[in-house]
C-alpha positions as protocol buffer text, in pm:
chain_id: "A"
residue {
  index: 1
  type: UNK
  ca { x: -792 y: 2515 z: -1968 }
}
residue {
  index: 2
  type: UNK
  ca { x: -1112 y: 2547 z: -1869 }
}
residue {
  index: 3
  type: UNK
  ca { x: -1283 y: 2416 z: -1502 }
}
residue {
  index: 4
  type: UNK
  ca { x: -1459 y: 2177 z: -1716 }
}
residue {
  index: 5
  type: UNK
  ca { x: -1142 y: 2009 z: -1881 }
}
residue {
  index: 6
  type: UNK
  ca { x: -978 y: 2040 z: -1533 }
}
residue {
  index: 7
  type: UNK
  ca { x: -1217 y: 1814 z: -1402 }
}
residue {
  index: 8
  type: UNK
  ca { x: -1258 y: 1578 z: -1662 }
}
residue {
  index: 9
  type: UNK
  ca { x: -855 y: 1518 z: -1647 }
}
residue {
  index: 10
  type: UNK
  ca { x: -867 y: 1491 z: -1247 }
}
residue {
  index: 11
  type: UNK
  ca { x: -1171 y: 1270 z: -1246 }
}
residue {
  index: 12
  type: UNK
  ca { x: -1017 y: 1023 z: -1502 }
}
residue {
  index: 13
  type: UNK
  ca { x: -681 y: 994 z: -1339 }
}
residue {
  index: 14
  type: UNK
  ca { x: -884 y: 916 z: -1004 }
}
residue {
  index: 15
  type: UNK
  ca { x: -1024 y: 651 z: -1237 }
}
residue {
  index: 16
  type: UNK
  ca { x: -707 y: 563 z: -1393 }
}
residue {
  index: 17
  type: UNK
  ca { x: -515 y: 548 z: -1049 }
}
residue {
  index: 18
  type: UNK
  ca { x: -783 y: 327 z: -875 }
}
residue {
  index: 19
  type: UNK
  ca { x: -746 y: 72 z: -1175 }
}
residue {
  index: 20
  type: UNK
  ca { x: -366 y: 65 z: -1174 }
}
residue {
  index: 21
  type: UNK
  ca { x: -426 y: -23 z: -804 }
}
residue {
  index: 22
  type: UNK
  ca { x: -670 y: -299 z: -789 }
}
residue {
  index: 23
  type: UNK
  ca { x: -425 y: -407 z: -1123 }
}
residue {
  index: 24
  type: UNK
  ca { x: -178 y: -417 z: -909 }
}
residue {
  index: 25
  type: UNK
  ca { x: -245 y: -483 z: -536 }
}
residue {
  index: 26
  type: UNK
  ca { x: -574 y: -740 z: -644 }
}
residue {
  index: 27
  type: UNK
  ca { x: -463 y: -897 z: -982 }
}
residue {
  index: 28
  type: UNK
  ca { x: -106 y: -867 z: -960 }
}
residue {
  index: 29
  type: UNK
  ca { x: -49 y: -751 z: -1302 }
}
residue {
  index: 30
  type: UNK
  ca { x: 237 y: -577 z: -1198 }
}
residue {
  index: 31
  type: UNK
  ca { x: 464 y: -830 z: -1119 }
}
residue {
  index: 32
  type: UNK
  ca { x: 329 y: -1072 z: -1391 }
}
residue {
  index: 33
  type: UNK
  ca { x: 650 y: -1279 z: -1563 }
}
residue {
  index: 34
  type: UNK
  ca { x: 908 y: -1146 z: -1286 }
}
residue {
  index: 35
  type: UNK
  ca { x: 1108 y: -1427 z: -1085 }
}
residue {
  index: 36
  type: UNK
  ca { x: 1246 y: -1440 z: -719 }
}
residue {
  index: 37
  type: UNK
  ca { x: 1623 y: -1524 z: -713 }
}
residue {
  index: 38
  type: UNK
  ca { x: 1634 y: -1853 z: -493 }
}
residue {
  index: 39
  type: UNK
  ca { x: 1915 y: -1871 z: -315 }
}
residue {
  index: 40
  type: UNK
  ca { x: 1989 y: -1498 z: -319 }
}
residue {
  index: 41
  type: UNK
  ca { x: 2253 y: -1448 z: -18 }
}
residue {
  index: 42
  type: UNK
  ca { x: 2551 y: -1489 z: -227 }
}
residue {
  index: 43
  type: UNK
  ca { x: 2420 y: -1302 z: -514 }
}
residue {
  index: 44
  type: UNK
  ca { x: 2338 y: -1011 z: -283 }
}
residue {
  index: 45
  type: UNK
  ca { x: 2683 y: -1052 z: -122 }
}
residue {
  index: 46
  type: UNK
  ca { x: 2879 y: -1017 z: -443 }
}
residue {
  index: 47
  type: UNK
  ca { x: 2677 y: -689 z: -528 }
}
residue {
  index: 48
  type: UNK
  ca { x: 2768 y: -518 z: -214 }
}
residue {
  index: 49
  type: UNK
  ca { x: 3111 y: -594 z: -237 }
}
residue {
  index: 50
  type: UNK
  ca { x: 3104 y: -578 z: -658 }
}
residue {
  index: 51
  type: UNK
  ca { x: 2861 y: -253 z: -749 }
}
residue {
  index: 52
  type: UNK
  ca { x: 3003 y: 86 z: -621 }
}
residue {
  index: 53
  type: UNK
  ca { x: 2680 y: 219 z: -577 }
}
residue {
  index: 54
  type: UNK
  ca { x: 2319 y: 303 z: -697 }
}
residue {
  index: 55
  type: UNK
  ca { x: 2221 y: 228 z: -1071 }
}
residue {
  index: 56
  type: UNK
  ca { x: 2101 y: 66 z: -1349 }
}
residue {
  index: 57
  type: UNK
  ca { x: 2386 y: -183 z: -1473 }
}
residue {
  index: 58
  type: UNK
  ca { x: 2420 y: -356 z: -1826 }
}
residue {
  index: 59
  type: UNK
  ca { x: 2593 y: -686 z: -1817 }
}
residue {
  index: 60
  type: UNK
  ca { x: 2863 y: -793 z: -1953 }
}
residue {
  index: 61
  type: UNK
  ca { x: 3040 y: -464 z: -1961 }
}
residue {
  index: 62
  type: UNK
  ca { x: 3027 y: -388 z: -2345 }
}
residue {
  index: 63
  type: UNK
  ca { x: 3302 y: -214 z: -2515 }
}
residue {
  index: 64
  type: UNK
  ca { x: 3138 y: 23 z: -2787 }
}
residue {
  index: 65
  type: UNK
  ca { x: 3393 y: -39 z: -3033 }
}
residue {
  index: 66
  type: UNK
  ca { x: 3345 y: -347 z: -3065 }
}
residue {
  index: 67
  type: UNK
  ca { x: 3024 y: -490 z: -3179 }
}
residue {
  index: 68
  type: UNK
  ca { x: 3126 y: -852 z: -3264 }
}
residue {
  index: 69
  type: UNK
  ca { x: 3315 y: -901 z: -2979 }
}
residue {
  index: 70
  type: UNK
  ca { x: 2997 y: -759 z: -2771 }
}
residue {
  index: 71
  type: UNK
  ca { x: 2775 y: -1025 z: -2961 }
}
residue {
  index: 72
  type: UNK
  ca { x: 3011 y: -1312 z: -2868 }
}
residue {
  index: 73
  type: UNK
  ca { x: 2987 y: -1229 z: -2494 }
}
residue {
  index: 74
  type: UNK
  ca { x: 2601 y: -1204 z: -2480 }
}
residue {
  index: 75
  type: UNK
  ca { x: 2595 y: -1531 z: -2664 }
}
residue {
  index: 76
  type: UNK
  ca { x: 2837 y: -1731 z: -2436 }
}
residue {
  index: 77
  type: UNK
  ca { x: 2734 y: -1620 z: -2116 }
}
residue {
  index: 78
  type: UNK
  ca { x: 2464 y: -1451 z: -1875 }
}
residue {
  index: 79
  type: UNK
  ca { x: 2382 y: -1132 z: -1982 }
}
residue {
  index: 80
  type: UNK
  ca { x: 2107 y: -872 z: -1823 }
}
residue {
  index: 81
  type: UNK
  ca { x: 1992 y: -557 z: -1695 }
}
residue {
  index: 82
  type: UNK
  ca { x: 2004 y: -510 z: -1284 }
}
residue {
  index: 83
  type: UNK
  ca { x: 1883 y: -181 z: -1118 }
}
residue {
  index: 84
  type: UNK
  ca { x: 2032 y: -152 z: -777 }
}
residue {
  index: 85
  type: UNK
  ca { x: 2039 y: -21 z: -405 }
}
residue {
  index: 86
  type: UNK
  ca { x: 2250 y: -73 z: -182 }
}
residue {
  index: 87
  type: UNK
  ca { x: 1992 y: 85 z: 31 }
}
residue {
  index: 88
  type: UNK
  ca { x: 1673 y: 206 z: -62 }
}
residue {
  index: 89
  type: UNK
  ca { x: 1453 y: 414 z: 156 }
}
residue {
  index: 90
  type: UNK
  ca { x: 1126 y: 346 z: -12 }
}
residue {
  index: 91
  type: UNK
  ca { x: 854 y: 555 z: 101 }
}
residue {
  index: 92
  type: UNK
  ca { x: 526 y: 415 z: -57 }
}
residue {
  index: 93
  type: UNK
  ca { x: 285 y: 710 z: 72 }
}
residue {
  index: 94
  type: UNK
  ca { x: 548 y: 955 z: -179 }
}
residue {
  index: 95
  type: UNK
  ca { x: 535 y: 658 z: -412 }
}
residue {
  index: 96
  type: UNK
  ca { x: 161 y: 665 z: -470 }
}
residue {
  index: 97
  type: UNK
  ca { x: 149 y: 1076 z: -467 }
}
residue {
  index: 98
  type: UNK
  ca { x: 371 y: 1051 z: -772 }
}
residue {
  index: 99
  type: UNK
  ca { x: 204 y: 786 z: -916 }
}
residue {
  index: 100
  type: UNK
  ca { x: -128 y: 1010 z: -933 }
}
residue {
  index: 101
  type: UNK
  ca { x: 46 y: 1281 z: -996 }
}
residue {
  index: 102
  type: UNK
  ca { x: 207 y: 1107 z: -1358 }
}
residue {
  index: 103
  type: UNK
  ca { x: -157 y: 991 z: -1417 }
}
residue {
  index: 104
  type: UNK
  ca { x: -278 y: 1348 z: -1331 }
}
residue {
  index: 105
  type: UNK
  ca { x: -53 y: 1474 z: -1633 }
}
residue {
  index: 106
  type: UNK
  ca { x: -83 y: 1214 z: -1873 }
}
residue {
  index: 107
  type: UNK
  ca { x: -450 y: 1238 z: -1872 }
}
residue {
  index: 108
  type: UNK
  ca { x: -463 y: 1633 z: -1841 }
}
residue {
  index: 109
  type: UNK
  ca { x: -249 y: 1587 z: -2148 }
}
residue {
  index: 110
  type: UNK
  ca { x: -491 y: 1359 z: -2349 }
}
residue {
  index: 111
  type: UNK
  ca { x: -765 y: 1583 z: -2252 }
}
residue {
  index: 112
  type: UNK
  ca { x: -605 y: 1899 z: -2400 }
}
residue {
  index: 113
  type: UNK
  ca { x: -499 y: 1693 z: -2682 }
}
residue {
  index: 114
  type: UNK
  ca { x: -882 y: 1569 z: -2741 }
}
residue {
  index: 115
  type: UNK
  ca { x: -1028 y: 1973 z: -2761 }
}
residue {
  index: 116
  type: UNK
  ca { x: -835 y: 1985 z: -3072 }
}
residue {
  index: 117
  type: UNK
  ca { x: -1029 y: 1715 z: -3252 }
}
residue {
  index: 118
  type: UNK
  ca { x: -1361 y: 1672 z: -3420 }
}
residue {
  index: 119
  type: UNK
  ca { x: -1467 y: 1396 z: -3159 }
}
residue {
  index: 120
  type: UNK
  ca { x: -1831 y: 1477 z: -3048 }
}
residue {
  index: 121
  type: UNK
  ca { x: -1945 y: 1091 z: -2894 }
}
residue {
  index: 122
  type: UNK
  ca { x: -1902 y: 937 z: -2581 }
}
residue {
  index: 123
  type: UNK
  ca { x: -1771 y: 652 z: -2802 }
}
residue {
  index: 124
  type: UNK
  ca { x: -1555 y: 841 z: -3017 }
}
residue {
  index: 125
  type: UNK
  ca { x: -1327 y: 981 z: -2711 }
}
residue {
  index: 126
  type: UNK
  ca { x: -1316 y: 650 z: -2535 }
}
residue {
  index: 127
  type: UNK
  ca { x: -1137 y: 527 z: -2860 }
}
residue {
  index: 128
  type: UNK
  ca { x: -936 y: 821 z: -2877 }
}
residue {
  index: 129
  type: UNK
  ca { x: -872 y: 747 z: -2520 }
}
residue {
  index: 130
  type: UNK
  ca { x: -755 y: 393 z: -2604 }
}
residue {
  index: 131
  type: UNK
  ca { x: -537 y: 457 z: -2906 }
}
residue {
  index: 132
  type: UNK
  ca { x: -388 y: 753 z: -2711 }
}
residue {
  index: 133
  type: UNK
  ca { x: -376 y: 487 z: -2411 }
}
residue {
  index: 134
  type: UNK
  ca { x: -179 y: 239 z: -2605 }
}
residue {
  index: 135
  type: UNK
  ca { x: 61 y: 428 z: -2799 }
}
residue {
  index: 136
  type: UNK
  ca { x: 159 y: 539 z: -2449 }
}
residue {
  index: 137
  type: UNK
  ca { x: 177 y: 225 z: -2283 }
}
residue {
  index: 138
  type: UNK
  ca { x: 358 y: 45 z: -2540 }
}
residue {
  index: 139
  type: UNK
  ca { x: 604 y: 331 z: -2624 }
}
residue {
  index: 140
  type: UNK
  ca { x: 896 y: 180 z: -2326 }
}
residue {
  index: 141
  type: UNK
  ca { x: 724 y: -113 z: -2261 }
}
residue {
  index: 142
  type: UNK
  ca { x: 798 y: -277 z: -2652 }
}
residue {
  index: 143
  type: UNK
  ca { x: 1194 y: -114 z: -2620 }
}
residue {
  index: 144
  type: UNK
  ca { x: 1221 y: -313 z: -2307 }
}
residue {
  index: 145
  type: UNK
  ca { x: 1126 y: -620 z: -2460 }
}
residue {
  index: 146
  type: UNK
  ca { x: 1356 y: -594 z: -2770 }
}
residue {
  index: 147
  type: UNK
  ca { x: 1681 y: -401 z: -2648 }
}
residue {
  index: 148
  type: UNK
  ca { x: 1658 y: -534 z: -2275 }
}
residue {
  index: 149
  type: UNK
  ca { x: 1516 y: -840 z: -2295 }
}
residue {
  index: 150
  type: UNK
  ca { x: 1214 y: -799 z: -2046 }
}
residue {
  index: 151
  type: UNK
  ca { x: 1005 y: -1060 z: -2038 }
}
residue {
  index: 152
  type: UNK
  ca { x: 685 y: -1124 z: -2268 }
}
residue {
  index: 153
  type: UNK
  ca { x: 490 y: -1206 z: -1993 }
}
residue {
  index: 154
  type: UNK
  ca { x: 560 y: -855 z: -1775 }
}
residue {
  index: 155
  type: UNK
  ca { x: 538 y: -669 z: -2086 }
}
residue {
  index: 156
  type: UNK
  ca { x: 191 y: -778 z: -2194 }
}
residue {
  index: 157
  type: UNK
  ca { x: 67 y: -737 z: -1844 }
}
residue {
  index: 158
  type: UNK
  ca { x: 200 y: -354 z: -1824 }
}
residue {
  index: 159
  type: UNK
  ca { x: 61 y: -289 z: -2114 }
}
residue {
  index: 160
  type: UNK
  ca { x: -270 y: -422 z: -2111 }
}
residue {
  index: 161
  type: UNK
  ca { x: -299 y: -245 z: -1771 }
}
residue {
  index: 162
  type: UNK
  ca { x: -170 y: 111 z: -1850 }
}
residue {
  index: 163
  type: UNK
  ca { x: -435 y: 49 z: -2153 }
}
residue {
  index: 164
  type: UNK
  ca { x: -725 y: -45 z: -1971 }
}
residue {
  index: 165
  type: UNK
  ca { x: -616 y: 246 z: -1720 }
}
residue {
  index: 166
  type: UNK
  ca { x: -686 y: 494 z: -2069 }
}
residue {
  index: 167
  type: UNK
  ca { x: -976 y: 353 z: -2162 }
}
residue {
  index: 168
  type: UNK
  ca { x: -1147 y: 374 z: -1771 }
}
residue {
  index: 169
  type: UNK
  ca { x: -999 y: 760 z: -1775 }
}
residue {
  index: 170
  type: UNK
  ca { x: -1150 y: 775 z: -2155 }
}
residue {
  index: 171
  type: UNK
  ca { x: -1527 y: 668 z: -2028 }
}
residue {
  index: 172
  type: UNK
  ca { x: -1496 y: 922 z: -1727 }
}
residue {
  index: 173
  type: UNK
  ca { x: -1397 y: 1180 z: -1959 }
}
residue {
  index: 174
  type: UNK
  ca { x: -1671 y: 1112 z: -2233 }
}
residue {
  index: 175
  type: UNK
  ca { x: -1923 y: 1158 z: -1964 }
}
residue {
  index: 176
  type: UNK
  ca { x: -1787 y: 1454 z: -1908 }
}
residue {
  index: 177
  type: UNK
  ca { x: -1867 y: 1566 z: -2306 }
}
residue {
  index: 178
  type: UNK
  ca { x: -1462 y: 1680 z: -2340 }
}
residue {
  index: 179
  type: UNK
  ca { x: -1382 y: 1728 z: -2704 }
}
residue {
  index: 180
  type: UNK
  ca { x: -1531 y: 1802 z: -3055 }
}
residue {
  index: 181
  type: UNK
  ca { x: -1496 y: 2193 z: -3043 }
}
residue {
  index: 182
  type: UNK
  ca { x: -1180 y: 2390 z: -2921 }
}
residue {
  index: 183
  type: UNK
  ca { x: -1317 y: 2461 z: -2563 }
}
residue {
  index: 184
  type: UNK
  ca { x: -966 y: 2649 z: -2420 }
}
């Protein structure tokens, strides 16, 4: 890859990154449609003494042979996803380095991706940008929805945000003139 395409990719994760923050931190997109447990102490109590350890649990416990049976216990009774710590030593300085560093690759990727087309506006690869933008973020996001049952709210919100973030990184990098010719 050339410097060019190097800098187009770094310059629209900046881009990307500083929208996912101001998403997050300013608009709270992030955390749109999830709930605080009132009245957690007991809850918490049961999982230290219940959950052996670290994880993301399905519940009920679901026995694979048996799908009816499976069916009926989702239908009579609570039924979810929980990811757990019985610790967790969360470092948000190494949280935010491998945020970047996921936008750095995704949008690296799109750029490489775009020197393959026949793009040649500034227009044309911030639409690539945003189709690429929300295949990606509604690849998990939809399969959350469906199998796990995350909620509409949250899911709209993440994806409208990753989407926006690809369209931001798509502007930055059709300034840049990235795409229309093979320039590797």
């Amino acid at each position: 890859m050339t410097a060019r395409l190097w800098l187009a990719g770094a310059l629209g994760a900046v881009v990307m990154f500083l929208w996912l923050s101001i998403a997050h931190m300013a608009l709270g997109l992030g955390e749109a449609g999830l709930k605080q447990i009132p009245n957690e102490a007991p809850l918490l109590a049961s999982m230290q003494t219940t959950l052996p350890g670290h994880g993301t649990y399905l519940f009920p416990n679901m026995d694979p042979k048996d799908m009816a049976g499976n069916m009926r216990k989702i239908e009579a009774g609570p039924s979810g996803m929980l990811i757990y710590f019985p610790m967790h030593k969360f470092n948000f300085g190494t949280a935010l380095v491998f945020e970047f560093l996921t936008e750095l690759v995704l949008i690296l990727i799109a750029v490489y991706l775009l020197t393959f087309t026949r793009i040649t506006t500034s227009a044309g690869r911030v639409g690539y940008f945003a189709l690429i933008g929300f295949c990606v973020a509604s690849a998990t996001n939809v399969q959350y929805l469906n199998w796990y049952g995350f909620d509409l709210t949250y899911t709209l919100a993440s994806i409208f945000t990753m989407w926006v973030g690809y369209i931001l990184a798509g502007a930055v990098v059709g300034a840049i003139k990235v795409g229309g010719t093979k320039q590797l």
